[in-house]
N, C-alpha and C positions, 0 to 999 in steps of 0.2 A: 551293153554298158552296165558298170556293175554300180549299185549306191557307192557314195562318198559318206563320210562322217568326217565332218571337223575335230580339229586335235585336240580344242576344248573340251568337246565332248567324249571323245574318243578316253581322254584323261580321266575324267568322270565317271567314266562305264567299263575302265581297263581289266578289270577283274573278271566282265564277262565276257572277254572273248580271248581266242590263242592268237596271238598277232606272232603275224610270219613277214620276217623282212627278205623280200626277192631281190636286196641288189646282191652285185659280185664281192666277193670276199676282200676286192681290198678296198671298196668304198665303205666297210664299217670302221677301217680304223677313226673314221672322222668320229664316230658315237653311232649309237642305237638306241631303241628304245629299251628301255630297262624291262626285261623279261622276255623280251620277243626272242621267236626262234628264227635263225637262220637257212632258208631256204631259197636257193639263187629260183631266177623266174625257170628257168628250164628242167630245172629238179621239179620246183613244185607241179608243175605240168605233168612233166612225166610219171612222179608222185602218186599223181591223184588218176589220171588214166590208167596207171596199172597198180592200181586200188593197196598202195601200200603207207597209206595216210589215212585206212580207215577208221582209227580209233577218235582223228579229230570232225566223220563225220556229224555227229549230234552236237557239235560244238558250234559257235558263233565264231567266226573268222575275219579277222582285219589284213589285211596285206598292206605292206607298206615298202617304197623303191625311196630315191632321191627327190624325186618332183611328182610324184603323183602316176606317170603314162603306166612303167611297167607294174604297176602296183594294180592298177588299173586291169591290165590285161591278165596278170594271175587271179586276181577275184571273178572274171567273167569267167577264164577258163577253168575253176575251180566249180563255181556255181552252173558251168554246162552240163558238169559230173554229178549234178547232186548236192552240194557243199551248200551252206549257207555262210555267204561271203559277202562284205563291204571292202571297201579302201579306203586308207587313210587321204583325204582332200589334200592335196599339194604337197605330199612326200613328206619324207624326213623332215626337208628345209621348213615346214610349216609346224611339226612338232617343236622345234628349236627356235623357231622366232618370237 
């Protein structure tokens, strides 16, 4: 299970990490966060096991999905590799509230 960062904080500290949004392309038309990169959860997975994401390893990592789960599970599987990775606490919907 990977840490959580609340979005408060998350907002606070946004300049030190590369946040990578894991949903599917057409769940951003609702909004994103501003700067994050697009990285559906199966890309980033496969990404980061065939080491073509290595420039963001020395980096701090936020994932972020709609509610929290898949955001969840690309940070653990990120940080299996090596990554230094959290997740945004309760998705997108928690940045927006």
């Amino acid at each position: 299970m990977a840490d959580k960062i609340p979005a408060n904080e998350l907002r606070s500290k946004k300049e030190d990490f590369v946040i990578i949004d894991v949903r599917e392309s057409d769940e951003i038309a609702s909004g994103k966060i501003e700067g994050s990169v697009h990285m559906p959860l199966g890309l980033t997975i496969r990404n980061a096991k065939k080491k073509q994401i290595e420039n963001l390893r020395s980096k701090k990592i936020c994932t972020y999905c709609g509610t929290g789960y898949r955001g969840n599970i690309a940070a653990d599987e990120l940080n299996k590799e090596g990554f230094n990775a959290v997740t945004l606490d309760g998705g997108y919907s928690s940045w927006t509230s």
